[in-house]
C-alpha positions as CSV (number, residue, x, y, z in Angstrom):
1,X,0.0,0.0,0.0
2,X,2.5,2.6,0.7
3,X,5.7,0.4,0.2
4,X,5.7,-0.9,3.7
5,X,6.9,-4.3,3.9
6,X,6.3,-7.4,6.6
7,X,10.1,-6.1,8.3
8,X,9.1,-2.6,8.4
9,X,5.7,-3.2,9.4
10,X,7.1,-5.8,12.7
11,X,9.6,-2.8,13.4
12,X,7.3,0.1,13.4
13,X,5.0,-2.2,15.8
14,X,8.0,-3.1,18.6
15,X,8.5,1.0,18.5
16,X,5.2,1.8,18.7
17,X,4.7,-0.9,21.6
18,X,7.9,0.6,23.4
19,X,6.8,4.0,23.6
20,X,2.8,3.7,23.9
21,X,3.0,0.7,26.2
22,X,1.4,-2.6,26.0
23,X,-2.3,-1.2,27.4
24,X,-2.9,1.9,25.5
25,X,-1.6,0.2,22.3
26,X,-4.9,-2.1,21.8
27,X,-7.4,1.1,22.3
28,X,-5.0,3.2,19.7
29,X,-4.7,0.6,17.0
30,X,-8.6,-0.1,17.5
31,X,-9.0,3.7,17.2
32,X,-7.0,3.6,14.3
33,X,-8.8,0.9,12.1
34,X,-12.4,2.7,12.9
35,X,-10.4,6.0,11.4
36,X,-9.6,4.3,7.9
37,X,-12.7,2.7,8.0
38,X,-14.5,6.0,8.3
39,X,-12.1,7.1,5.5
40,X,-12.7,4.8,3.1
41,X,-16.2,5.0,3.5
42,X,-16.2,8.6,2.9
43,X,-14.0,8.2,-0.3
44,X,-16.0,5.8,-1.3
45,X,-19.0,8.0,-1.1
46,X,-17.0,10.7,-2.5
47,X,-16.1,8.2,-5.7
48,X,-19.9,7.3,-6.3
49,X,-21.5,10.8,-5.7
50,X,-19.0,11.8,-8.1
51,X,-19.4,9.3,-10.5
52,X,-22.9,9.6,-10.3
53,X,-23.1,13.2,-11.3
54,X,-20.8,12.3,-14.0
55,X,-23.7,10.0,-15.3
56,X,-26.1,13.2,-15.2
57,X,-24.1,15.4,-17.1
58,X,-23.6,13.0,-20.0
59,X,-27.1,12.1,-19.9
60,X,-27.9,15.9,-20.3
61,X,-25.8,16.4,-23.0
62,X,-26.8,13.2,-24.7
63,X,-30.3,14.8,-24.4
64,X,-29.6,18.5,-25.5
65,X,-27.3,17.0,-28.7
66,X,-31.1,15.1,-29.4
67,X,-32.7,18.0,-29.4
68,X,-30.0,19.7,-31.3
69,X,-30.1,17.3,-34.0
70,X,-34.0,17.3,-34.1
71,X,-33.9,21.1,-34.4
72,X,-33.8,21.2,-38.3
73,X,-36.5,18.3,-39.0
74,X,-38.6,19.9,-36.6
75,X,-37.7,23.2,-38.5
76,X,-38.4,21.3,-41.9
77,X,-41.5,20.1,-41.3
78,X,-42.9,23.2,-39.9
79,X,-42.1,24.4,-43.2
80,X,-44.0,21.5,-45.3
81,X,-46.8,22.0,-43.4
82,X,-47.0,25.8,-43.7
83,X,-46.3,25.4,-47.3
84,X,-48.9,23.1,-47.4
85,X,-51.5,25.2,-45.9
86,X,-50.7,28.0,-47.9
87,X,-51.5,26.0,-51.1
88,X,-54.5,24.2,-49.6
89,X,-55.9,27.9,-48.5
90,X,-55.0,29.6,-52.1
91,X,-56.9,26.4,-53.7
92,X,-59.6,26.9,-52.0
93,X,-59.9,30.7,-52.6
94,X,-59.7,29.7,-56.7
95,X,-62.4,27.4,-56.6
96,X,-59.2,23.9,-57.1
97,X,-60.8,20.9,-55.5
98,X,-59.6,21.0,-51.7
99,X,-56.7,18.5,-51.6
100,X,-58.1,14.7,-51.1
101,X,-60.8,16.0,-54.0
102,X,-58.8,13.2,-56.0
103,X,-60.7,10.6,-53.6
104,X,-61.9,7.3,-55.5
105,X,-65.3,7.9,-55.1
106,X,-65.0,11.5,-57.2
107,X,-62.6,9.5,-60.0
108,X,-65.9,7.8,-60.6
109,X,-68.0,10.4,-61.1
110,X,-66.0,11.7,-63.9
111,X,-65.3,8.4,-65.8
């Protein structure tokens, strides 16, 4: 973890033994270990809140380059259909059959 090894680890134990003493040393180490456990709870915590906001951000922009690329359809067919009414509404001032005048029923009328 931080390049200690078994040696190191025995030595830094007999020196922490000889200058705590042997009945405070089980209440510091216990102290200790509920320390790095709160610690790497709280990173972990950290880690997921962060990644979890991560997740909402691309999921915004996923959703905003959507929209983005629905923009000029939307803007197209906004278009057609103006268009559209424009001609239906002229027809109709003119006297044109209405559009849909082509219907089946009419085309036997006229043959």
């Amino acid at each position: 973890m931080f390049g200690i090894g078994m040696p190191e680890l025995i030595v830094i134990l007999v020196i922490a033994l000889i200058v705590i003493g042997p009945q405070k040393l089980p209440d510091i180490a216990r102290s200790l270990g509920k320390g790095l456990a709160e610690f790497k709870r709280a990173s972990d915590d950290f880690q997921r809140n962060l990644a979890e906001e991560v997740r909402t951000l691309d999921e915004k922009e996923k959703a905003e380059k959507g929209e983005a690329a629905a923009e000029p359809v939307k803007r197209d067919l906004a278009a057609e259909v103006k268009a559209y009414e424009e001609q239906a509404a002229s027809g109709a001032h003119q006297g044109e059959p209405a559009p849909g005048a082509g219907s089946p029923e009419s085309e036997k009328k006229t043959a």
